[in-house]
N, C-alpha and C positions, 0 to 999 in steps of 0.2 A: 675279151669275151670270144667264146667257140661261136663259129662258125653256126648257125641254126638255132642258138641258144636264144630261148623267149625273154626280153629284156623286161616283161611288167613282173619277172619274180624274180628279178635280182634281192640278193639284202641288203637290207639297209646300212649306213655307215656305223658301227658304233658311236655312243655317245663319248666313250671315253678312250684312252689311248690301249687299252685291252680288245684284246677280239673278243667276238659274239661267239656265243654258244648256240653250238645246233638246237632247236627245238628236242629230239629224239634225246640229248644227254641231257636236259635237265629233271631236275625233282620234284615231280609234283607233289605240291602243299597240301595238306589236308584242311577242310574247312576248321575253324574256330569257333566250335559253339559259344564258345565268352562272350565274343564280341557282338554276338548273333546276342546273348541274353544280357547283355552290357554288364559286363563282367570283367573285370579288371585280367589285363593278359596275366597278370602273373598268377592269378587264384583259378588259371586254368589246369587243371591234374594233366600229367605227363600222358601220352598216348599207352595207351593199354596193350600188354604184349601179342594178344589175338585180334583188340578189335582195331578198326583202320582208324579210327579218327580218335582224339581226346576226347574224354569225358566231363562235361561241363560241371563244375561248381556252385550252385546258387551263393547269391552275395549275400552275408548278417548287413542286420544296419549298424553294428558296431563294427570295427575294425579286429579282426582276430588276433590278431597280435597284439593289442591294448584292448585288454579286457575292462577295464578299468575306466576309459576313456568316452569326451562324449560322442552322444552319435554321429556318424558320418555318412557322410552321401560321397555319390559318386559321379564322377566325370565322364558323361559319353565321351566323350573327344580325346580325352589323353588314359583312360582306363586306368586314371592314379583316383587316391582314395585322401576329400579333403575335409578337415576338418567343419564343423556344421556351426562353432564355435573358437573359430584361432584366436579370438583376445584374451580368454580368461587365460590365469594361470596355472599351470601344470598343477602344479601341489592345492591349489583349491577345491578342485576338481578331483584330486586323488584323495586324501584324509580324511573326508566327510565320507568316501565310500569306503574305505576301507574301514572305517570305525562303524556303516553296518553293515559291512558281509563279515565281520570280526567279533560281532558283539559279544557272543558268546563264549568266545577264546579269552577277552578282557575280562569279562565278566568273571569268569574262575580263576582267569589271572588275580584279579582282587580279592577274591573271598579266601584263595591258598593265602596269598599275603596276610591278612586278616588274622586266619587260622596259624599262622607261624607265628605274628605276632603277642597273638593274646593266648598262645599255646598252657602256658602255666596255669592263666586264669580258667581256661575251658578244662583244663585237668583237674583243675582242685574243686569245682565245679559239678561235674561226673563222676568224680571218683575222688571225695572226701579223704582227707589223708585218714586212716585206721592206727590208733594208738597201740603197739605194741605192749604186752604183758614181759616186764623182763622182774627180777628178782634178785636178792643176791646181796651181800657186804658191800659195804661202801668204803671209800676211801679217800687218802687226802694225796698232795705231792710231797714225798721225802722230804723232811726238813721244814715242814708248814705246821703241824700235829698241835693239835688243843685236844685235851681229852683223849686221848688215842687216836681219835680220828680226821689228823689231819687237818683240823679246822681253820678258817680265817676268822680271827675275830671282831666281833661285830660292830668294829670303831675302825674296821679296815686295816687293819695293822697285821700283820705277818707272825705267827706263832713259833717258835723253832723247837719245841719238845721232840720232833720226831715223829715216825710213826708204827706206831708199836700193835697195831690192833692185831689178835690172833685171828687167822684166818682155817685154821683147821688145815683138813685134806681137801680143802676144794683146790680143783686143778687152777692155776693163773693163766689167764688169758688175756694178749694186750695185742693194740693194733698200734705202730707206727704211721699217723696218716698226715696228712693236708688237707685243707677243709677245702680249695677248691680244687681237688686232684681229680679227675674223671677213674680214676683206680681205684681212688678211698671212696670214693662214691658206691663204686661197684661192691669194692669188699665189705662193707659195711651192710650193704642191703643181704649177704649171704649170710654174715656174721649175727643178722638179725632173726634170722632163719634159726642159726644153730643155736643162738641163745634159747628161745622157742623150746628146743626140744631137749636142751643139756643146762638150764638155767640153774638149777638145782643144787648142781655139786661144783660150779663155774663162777671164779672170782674173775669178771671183767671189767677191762678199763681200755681209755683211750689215751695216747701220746702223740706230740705235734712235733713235725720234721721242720729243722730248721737251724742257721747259724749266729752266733751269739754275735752282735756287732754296736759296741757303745754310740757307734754314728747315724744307725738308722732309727727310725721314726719309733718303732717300738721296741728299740732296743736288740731287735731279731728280725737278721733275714731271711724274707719268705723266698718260695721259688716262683711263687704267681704273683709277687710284690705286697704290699702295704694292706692292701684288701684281704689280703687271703691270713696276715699276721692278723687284722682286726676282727677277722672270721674266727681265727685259732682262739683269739681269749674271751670273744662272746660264748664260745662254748664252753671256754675252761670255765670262766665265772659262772653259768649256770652249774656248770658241773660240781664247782669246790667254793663257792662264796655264798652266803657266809659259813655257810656248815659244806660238806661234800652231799651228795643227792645222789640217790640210789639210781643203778642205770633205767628203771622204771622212768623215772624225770630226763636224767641230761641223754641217754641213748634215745629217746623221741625225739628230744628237738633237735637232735643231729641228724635222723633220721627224715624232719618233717623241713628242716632248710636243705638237705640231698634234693629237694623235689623240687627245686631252681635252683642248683649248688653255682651259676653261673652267677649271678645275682648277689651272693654272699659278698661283703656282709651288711645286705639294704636293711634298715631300718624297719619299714612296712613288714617285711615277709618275718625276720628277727621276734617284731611284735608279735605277729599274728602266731608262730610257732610256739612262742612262751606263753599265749592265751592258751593254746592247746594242752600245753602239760599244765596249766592249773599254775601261770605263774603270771606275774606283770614284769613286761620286760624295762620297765622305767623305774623300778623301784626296788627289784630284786635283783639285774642283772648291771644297768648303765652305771651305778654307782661303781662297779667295779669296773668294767670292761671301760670306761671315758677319763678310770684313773692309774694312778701309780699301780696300785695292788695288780689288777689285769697284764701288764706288764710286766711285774716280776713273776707272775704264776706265769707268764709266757715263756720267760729266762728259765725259770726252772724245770719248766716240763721239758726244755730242748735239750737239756741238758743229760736227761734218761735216756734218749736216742744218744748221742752222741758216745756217751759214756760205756754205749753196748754196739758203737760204730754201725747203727741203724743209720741209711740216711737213702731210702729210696721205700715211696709211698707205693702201696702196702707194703706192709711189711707185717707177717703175724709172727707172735713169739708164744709159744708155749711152756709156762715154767721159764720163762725165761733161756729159750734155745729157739732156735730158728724152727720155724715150721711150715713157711713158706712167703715167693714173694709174689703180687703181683704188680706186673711193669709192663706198659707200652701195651693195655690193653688182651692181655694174655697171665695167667696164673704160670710160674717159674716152673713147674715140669714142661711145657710146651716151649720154651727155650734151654732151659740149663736145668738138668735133673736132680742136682745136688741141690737145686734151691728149691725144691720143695720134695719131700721126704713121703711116700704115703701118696701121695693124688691129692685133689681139688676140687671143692666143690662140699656143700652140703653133707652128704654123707661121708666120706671121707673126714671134715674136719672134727665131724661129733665120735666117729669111731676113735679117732686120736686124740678126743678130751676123755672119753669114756677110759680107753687103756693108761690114758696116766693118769686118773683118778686112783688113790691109794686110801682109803677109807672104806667102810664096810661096804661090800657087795649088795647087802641088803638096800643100801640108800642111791645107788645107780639107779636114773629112772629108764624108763619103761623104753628109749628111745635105745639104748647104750644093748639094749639082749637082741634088739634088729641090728646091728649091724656087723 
């Protein structure tokens, strides 16, 4: 110590092995409103870039960060935030609230579900299936023929006379399908359209895709399996057992099982379509389709594709020439142009039954001078 130096303002020792800092270089704190309104430190907001002190936060009585959670109070003394309820468990205390701040999220959850489920039955419900008006010759498969037309005869047994019936100059028109192809589905509800408007001068018919195989279940391999063969001859047999039925009868009920083609071939829906075209399906159709007979009409109709090296569903043939395909959700101009001739769609396919109609001008209907 100098010389004259006042010994009561000495400093004091440190407490620690660090030297003391002058008074002049230290930082002075800013007060804490938090703690002033007992406010937990950390839900104090950061100091504000003009004004000098931080800006206090008032406390929830829930915890902001667990919304969900029960109320909490708060610790003057340690400014942590403790539970009001630490025994229950976690998930007790969350599921009951989430189920009502959610109710209404569930709630639609359930009724969409609902609505997807019983989708068919709300459709058929609203919007009645509508029986088309078709017309036109009837026919039998190659090599079945009673009468000229094709017949089965009515002890089930298989005819082989042929089939001879004159068809005149109506243009022929055939689909290559699969009963549950999402394709045939499509091309059919078009094809339903054109019959509509070109019924008149149009011999149509329908043919099923598939491979002849002595080991499977019906004798023919489907590409959708077992279901989709037993799909293919519950329509063949309305269509051609005992007698053939004019597209009026079998083009509806192909039209009215399209309308849950997923479904094919239930029983229920089968029934309720054969009630619709004016048939019972236990007495006019199961005796063929749950026998032998349904089975060989299956053999022999795959056998017309085959034999014209058709083997992708849709497929139209006009006159027996290609005329277009549809595949993978798309009509064959929009992939490969050579496969479909002319365009797509509606007007298009009636302008191409209209021009290869070769019989009087005067009996083209009224649809064939539009286009």
């Amino acid at each position: 110590m100098k010389p004259g130096a006042d010994a009561t303002h000495q400093p004091e020792p440190p407490h620690s092995g660090s030297p003391a800092i002058p008074q002049r270089y230290s930082t002075p704190q800013p007060r804490n409103y938090g703690s002033v309104l007992n406010v937990p430190q950390s839900a104090a907001m950061p100091a504000h870039p003009i004004l000098p002190h931080p800006i206090p936060r008032i406390a929830s009585t829930r915890d902001p960060l667990l919304p969900f959670s029960a109320p909490a109070k708060h610790s003057p003394a340690t400014h942590t935030v403790v539970q009001a309820y630490p025994s229950r468990n976690k998930a007790s205390r969350y599921i009951p609230q989430v189920i009502v701040n959610h109710a209404s999220v569930l709630s639609i959850a359930v009724i969409c579900t609902l609505l997807f489920l019983w989708r068919v039955t709300i459709a058929d419900w609203a919007v009645p299936f509508r029986l088309w008006t078709f017309d036109g010759d009837v026919r039998g498969i190659g090599g079945m023929g009673g009468a000229g037309r094709g017949a089965v005869a009515k002890n089930g047994q298989l005819g082989g006379a042929g089939r001879n019936a004159t068809l005149g100059d109506k243009v022929k028109l055939e689909l290559f399908v699969m009963s549950k192809c999402p394709d045939a589905v499509y091309c059919e509800g078009v094809f339903a359209n054109v019959l509509q408007k070109v019924k008149d001068i149009t011999d149509f018919d329908v043919h099923y895709i598939g491979a002849r195989d002595p080991q499977a279940k019906y004798g023919v391999t489907c590409k959708h399996g077992d279901d989709e063969c037993l799909g293919n001859i519950q329509q063949l047999c309305l269509h051609h057992y005992p007698t053939p039925r004019p597209p009026s009868t079998f083009f509806n009920y192909i039209l009215c099982t399209n309308r849950d083609f997923r479904s094919i071939p239930s029983l229920p829906r089968a029934r309720e379509c054969a009630k619709l075209v004016g048939l019972n399906y236990d007495t006019d159709i199961a005796p063929c389709a749950d026998g032998d007979v349904g089975r060989e009409l299956l053999r022999r109709d795959v056998e017309v594709g085959r034999a014209r090296g058709v083997g992708t569903s849709c497929t139209v043939q006009i006159n027996e020439k290609l005329r277009c395909v549809r595949d993978g959700g798309a009509w064959g101009d929009e992939k490969d142009p050579t496969s479909c001739p002319g365009g797509a769609g509606v007007s298009a396919f009636v302008k191409s039954i209209c021009e290869a109609y070769k019989g009087d001008e005067g009996d083209k209907p009224k649809a064939c001078l539009r286009v």
